[in-house]
mmCIF file as gemmi writes it, N, C-alpha and C atoms, coordinates in Angstrom:
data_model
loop_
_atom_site.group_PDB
_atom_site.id
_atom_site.type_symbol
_atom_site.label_atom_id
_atom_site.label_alt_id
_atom_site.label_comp_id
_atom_site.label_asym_id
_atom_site.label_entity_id
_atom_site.label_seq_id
_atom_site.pdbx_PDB_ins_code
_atom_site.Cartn_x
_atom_site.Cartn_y
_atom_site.Cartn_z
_atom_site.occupancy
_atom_site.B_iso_or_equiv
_atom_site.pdbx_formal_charge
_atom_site.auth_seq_id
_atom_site.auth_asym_id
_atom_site.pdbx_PDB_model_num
ATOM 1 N N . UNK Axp A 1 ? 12.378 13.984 29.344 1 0 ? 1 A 1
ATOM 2 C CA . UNK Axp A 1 ? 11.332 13.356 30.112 1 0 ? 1 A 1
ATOM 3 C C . UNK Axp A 1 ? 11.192 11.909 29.653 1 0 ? 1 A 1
ATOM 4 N N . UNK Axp A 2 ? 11.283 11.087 30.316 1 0 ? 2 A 1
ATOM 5 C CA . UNK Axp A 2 ? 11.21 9.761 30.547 1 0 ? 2 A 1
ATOM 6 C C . UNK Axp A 2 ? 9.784 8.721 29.666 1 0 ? 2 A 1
ATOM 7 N N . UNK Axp A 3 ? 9.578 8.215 28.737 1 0 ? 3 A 1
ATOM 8 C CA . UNK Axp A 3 ? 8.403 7.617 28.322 1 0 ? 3 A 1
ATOM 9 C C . UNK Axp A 3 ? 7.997 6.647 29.154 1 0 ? 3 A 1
ATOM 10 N N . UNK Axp A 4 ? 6.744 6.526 29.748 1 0 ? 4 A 1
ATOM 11 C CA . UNK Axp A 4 ? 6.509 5.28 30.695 1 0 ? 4 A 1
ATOM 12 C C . UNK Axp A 4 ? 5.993 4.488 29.448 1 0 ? 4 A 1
ATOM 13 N N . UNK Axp A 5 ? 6.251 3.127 29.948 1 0 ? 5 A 1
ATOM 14 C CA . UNK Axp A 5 ? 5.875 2.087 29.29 1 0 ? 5 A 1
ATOM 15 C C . UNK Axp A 5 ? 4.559 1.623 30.084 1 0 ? 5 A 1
ATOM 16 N N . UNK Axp A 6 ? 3.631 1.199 28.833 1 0 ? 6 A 1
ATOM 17 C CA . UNK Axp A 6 ? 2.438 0.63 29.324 1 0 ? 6 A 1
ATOM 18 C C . UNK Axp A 6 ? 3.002 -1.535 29.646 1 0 ? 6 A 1
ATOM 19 N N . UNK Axp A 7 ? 2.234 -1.299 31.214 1 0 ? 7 A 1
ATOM 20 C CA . UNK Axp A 7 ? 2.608 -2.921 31.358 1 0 ? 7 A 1
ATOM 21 C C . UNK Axp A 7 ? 2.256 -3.65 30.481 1 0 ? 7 A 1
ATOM 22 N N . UNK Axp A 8 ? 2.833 -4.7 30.621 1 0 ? 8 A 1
ATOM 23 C CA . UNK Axp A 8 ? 2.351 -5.805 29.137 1 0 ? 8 A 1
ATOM 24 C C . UNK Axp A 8 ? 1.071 -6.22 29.645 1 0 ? 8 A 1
ATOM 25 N N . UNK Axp A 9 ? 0.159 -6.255 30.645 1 0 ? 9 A 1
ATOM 26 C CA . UNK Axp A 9 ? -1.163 -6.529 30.705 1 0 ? 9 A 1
ATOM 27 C C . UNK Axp A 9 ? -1.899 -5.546 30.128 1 0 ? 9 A 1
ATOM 28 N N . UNK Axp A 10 ? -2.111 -4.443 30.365 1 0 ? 10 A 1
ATOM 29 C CA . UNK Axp A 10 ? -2.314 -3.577 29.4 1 0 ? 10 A 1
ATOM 30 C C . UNK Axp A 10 ? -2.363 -3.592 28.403 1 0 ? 10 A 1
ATOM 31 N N . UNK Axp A 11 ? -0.887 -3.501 27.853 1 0 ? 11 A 1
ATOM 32 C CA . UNK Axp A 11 ? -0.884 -3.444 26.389 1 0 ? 11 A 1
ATOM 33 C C . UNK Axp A 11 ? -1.741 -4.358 25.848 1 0 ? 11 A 1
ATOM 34 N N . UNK Axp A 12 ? -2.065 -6.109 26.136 1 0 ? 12 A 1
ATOM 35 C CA . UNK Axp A 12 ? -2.452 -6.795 25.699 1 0 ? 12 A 1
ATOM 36 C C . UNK Axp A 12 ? -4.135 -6.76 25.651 1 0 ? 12 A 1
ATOM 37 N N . UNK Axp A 13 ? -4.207 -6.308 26.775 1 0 ? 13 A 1
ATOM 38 C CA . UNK Axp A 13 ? -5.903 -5.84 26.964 1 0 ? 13 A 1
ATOM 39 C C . UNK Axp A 13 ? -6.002 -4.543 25.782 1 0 ? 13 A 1
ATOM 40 N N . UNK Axp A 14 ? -5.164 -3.846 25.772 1 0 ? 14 A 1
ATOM 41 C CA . UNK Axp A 14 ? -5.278 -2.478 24.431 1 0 ? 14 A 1
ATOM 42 C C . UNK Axp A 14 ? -5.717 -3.281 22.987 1 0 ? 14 A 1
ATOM 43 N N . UNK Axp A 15 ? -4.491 -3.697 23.331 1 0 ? 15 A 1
ATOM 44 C CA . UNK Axp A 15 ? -4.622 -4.404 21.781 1 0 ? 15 A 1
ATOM 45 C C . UNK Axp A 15 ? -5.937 -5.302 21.602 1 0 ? 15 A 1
ATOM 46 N N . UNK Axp A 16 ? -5.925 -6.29 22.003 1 0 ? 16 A 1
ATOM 47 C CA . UNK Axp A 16 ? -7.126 -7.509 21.937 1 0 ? 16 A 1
ATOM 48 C C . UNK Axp A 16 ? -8.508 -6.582 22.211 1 0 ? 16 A 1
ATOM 49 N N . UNK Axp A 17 ? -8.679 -5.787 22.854 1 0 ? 17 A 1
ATOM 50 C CA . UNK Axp A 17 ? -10.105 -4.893 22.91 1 0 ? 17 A 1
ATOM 51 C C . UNK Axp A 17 ? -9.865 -4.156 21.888 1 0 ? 17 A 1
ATOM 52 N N . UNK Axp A 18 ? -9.192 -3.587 21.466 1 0 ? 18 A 1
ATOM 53 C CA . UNK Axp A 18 ? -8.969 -2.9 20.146 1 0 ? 18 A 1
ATOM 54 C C . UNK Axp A 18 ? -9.377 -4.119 18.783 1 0 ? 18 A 1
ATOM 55 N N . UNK Axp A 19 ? -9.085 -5.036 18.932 1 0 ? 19 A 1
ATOM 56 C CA . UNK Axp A 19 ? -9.836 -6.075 17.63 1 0 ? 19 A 1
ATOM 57 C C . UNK Axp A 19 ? -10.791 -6.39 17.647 1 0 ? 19 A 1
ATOM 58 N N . UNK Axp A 20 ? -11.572 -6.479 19.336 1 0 ? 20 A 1
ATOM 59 C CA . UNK Axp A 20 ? -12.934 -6.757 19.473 1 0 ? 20 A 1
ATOM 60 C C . UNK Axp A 20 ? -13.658 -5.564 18.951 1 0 ? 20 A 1
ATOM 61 N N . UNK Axp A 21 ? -13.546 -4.471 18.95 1 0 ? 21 A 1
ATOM 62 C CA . UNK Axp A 21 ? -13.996 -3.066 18.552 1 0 ? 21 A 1
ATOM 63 C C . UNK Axp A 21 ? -13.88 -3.318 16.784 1 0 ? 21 A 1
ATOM 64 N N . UNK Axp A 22 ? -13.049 -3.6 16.535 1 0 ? 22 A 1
ATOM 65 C CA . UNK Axp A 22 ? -12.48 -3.806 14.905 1 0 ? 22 A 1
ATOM 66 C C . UNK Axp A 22 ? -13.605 -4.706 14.34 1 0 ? 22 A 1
ATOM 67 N N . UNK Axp A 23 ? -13.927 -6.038 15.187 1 0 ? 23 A 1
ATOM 68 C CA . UNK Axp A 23 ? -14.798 -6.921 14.523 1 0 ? 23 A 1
ATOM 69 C C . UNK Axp A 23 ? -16.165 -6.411 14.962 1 0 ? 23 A 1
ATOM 70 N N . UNK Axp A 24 ? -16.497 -5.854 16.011 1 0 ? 24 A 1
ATOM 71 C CA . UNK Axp A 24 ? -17.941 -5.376 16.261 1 0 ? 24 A 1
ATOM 72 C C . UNK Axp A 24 ? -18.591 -4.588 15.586 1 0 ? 24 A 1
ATOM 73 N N . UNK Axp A 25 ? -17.822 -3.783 15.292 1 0 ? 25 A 1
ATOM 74 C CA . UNK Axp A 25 ? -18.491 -2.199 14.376 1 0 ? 25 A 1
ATOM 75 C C . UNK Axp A 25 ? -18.535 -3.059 13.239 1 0 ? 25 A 1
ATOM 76 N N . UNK Axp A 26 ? -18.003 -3.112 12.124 1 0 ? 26 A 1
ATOM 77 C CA . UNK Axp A 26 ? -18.665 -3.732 10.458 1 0 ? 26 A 1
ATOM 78 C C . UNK Axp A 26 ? -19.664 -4.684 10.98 1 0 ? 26 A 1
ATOM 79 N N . UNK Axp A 27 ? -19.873 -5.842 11.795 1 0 ? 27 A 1
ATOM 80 C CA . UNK Axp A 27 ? -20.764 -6.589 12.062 1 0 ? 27 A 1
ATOM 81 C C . UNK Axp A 27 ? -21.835 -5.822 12.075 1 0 ? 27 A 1
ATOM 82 N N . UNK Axp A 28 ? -22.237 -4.975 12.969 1 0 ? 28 A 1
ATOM 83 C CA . UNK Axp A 28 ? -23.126 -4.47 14.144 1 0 ? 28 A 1
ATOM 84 C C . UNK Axp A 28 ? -23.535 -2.944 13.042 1 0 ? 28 A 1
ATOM 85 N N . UNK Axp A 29 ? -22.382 -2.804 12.174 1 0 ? 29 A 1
ATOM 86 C CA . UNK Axp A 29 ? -23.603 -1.499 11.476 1 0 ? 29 A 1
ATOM 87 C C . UNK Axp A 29 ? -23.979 -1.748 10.167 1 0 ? 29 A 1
ATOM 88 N N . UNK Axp A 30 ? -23.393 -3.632 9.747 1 0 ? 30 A 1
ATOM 89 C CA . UNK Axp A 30 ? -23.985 -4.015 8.182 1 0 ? 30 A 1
ATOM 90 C C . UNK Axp A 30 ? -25.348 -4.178 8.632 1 0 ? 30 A 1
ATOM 91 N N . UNK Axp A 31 ? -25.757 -4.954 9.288 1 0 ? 31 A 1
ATOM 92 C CA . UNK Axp A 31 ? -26.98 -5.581 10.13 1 0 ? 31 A 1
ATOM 93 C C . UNK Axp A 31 ? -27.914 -4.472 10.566 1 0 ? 31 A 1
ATOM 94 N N . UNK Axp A 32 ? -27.088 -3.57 11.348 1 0 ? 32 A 1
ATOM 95 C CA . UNK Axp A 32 ? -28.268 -2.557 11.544 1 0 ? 32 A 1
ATOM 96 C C . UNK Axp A 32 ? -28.81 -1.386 10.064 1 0 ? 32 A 1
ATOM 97 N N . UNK Axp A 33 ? -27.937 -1.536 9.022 1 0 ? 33 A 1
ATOM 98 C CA . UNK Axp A 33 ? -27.866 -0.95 7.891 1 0 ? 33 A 1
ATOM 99 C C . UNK Axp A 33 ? -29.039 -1.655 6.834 1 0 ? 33 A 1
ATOM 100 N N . UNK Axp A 34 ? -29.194 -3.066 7.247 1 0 ? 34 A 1
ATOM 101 C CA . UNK Axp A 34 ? -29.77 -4.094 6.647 1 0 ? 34 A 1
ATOM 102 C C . UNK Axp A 34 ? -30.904 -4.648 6.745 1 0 ? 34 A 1
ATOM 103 N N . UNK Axp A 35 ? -31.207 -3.976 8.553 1 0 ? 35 A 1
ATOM 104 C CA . UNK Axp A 35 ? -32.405 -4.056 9.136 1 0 ? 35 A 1
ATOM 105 C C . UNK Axp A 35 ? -33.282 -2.48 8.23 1 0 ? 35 A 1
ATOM 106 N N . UNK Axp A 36 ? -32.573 -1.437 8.7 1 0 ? 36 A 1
ATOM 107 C CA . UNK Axp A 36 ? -33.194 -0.344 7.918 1 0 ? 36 A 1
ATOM 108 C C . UNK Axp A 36 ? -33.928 -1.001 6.431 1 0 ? 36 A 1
ATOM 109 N N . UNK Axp A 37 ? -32.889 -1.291 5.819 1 0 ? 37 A 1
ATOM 110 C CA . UNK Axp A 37 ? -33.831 -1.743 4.28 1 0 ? 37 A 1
ATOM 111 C C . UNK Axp A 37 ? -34.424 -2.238 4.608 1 0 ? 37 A 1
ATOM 112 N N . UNK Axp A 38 ? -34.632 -3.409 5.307 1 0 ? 38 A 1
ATOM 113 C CA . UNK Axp A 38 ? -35.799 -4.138 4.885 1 0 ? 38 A 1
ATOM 114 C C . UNK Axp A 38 ? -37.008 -3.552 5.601 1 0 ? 38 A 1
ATOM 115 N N . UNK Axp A 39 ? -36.702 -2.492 6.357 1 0 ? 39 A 1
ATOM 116 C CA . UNK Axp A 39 ? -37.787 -1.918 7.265 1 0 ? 39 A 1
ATOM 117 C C . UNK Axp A 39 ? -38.196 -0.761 5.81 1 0 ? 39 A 1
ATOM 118 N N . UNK Axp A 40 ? -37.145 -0.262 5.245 1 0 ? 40 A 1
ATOM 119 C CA . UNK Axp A 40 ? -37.926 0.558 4.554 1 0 ? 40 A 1
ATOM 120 C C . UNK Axp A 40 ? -38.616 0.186 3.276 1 0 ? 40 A 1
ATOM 121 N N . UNK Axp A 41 ? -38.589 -0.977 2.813 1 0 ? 41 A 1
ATOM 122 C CA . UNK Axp A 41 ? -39.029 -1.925 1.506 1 0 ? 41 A 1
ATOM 123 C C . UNK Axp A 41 ? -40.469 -2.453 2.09 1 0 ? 41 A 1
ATOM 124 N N . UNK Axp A 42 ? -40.514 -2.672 3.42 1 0 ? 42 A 1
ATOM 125 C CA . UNK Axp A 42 ? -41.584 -3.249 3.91 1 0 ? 42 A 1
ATOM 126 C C . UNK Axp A 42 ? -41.458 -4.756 3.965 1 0 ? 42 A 1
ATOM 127 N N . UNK Axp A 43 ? -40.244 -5.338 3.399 1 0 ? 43 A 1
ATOM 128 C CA . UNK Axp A 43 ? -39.663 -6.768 3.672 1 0 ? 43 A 1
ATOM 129 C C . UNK Axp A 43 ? -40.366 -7.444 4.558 1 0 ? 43 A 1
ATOM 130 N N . UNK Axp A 44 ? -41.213 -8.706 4.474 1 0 ? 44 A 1
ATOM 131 C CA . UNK Axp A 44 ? -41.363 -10.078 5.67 1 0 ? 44 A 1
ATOM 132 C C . UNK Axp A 44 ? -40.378 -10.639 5.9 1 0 ? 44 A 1
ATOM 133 N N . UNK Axp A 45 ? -39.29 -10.593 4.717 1 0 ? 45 A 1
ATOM 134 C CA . UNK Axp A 45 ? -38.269 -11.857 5.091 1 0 ? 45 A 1
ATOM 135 C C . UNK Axp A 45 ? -36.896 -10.793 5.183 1 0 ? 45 A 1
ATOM 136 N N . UNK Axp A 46 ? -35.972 -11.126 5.909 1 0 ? 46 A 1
ATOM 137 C CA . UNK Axp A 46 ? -35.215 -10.21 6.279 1 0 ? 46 A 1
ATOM 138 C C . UNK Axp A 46 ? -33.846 -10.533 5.258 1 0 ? 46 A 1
ATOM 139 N N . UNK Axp A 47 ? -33.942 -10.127 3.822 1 0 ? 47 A 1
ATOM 140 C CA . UNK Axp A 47 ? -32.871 -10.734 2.808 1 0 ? 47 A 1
ATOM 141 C C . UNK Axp A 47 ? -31.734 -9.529 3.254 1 0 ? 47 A 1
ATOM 142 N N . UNK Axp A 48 ? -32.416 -8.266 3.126 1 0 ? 48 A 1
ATOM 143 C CA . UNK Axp A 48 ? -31.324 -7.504 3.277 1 0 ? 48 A 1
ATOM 144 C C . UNK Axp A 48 ? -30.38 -7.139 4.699 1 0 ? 48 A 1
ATOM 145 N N . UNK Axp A 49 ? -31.03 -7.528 5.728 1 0 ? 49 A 1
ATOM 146 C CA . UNK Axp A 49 ? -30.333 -7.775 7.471 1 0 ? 49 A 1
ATOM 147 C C . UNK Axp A 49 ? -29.154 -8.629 7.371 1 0 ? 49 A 1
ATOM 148 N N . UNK Axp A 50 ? -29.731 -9.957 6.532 1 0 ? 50 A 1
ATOM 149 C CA . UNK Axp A 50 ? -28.576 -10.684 6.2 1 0 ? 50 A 1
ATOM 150 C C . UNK Axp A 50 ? -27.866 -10.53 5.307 1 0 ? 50 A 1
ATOM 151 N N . UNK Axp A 51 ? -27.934 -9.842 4.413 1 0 ? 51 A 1
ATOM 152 C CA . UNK Axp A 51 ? -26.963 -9.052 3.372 1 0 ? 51 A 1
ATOM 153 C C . UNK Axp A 51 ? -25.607 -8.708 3.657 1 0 ? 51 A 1
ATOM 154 N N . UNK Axp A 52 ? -26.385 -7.471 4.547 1 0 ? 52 A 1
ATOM 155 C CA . UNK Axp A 52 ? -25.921 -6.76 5.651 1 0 ? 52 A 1
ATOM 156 C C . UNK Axp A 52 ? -24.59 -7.062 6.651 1 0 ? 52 A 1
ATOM 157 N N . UNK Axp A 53 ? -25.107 -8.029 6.79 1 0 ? 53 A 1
ATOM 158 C CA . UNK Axp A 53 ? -24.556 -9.266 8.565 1 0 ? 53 A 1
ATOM 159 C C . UNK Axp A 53 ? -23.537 -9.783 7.905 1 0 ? 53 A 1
ATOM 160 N N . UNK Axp A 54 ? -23.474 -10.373 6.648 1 0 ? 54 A 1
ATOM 161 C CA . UNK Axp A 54 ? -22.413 -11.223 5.903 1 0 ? 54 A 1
ATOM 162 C C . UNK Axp A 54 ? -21.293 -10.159 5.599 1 0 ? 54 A 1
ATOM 163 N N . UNK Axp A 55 ? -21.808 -9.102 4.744 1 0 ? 55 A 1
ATOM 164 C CA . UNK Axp A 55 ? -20.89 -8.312 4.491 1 0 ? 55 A 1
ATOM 165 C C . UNK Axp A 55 ? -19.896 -7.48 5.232 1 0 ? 55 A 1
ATOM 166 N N . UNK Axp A 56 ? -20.908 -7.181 6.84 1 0 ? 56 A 1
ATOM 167 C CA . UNK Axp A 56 ? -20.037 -6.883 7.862 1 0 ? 56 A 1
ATOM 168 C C . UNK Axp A 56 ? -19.198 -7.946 8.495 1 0 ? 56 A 1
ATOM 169 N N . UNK Axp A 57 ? -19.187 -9.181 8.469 1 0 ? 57 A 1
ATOM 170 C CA . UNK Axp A 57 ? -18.619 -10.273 8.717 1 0 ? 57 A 1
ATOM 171 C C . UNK Axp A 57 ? -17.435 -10.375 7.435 1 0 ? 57 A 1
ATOM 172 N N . UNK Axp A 58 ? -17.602 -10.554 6.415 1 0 ? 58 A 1
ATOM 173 C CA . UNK Axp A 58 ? -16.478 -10.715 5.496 1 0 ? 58 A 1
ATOM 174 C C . UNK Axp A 58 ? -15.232 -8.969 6.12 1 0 ? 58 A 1
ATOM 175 N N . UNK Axp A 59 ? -16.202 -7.578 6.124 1 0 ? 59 A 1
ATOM 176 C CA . UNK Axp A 59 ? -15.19 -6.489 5.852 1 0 ? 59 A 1
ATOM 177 C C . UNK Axp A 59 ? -14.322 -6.585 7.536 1 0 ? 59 A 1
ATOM 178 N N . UNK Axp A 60 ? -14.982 -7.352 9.08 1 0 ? 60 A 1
ATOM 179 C CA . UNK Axp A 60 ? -14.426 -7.288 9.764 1 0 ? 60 A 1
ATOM 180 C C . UNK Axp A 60 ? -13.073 -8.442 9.821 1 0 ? 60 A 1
ATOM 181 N N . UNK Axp A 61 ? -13.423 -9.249 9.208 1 0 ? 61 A 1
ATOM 182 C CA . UNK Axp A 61 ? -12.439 -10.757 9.391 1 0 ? 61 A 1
ATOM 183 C C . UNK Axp A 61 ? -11.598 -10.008 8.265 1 0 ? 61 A 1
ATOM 184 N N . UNK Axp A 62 ? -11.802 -9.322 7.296 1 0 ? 62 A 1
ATOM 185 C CA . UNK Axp A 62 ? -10.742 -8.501 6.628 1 0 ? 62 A 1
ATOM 186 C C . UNK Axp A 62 ? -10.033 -7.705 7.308 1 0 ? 62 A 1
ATOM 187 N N . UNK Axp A 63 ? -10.302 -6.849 8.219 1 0 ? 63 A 1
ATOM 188 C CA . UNK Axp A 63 ? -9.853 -5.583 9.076 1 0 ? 63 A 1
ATOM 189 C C . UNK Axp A 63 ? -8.803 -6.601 9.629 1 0 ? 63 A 1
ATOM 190 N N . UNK Axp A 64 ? -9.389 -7.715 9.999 1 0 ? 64 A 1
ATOM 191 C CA . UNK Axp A 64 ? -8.383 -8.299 11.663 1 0 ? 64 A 1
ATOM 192 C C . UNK Axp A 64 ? -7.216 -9.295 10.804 1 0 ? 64 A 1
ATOM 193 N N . UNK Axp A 65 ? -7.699 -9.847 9.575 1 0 ? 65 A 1
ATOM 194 C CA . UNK Axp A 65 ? -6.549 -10.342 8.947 1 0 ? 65 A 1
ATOM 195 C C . UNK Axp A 65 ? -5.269 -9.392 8.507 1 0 ? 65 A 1
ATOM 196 N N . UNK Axp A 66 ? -5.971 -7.954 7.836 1 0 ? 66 A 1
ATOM 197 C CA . UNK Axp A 66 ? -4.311 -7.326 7.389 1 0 ? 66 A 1
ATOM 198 C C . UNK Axp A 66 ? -3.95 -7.084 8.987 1 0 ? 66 A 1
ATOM 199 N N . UNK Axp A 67 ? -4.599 -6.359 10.062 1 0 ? 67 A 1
ATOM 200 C CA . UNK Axp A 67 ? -3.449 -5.825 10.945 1 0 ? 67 A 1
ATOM 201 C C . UNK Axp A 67 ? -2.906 -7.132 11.986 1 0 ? 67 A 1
ATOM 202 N N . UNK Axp A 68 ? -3.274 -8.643 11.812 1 0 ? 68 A 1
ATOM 203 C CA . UNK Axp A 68 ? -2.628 -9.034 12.425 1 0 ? 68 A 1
ATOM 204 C C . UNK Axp A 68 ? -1.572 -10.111 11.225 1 0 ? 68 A 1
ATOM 205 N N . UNK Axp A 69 ? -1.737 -9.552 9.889 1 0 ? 69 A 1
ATOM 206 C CA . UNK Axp A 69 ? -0.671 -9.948 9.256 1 0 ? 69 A 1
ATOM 207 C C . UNK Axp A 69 ? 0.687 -9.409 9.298 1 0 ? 69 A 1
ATOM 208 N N . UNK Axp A 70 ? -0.192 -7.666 9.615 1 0 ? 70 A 1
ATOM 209 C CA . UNK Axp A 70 ? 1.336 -6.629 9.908 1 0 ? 70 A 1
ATOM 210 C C . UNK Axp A 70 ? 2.045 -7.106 10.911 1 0 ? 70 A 1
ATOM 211 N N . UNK Axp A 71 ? 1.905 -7.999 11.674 1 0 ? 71 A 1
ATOM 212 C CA . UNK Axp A 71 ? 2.822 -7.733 12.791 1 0 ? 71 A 1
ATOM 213 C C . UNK Axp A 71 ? 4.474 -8.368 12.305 1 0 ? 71 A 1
């Protein structure tokens, strides 16, 4: 049986939405991880949201550097 090949528009939409997914999630659950603390500390100033936000920012720009080093 024959493998179909995915068109190269496709593929490219696979891939590139596949990194947007890669960088969204660590962003989007340090921050919401970060909001919790400071909701549960009783925080005015939101130290730990941004804690949070940075660290999901450093672990996603990590994610997208090794797999687009693999190529």
């Amino acid at each position: 049986m024959p493998v179909m090949l995915m068109p190269k528009r496709l593929e490219g939409l696979a891939r590139y939405g596949g990194l947007a997914v890669q960088m969204a999630l660590p962003i989007a659950i340090g921050a919401w991880l970060g909001s919790r603390m400071d909701h549960r500390q009783g925080s005015a100033k939101p130290y730990w949201t941004l804690l949070g936000l940075l660290l999901g920012l450093v672990m996603a720009f990590a994610g997208v550097w090794s797999r687009l080093k693999d190529r």
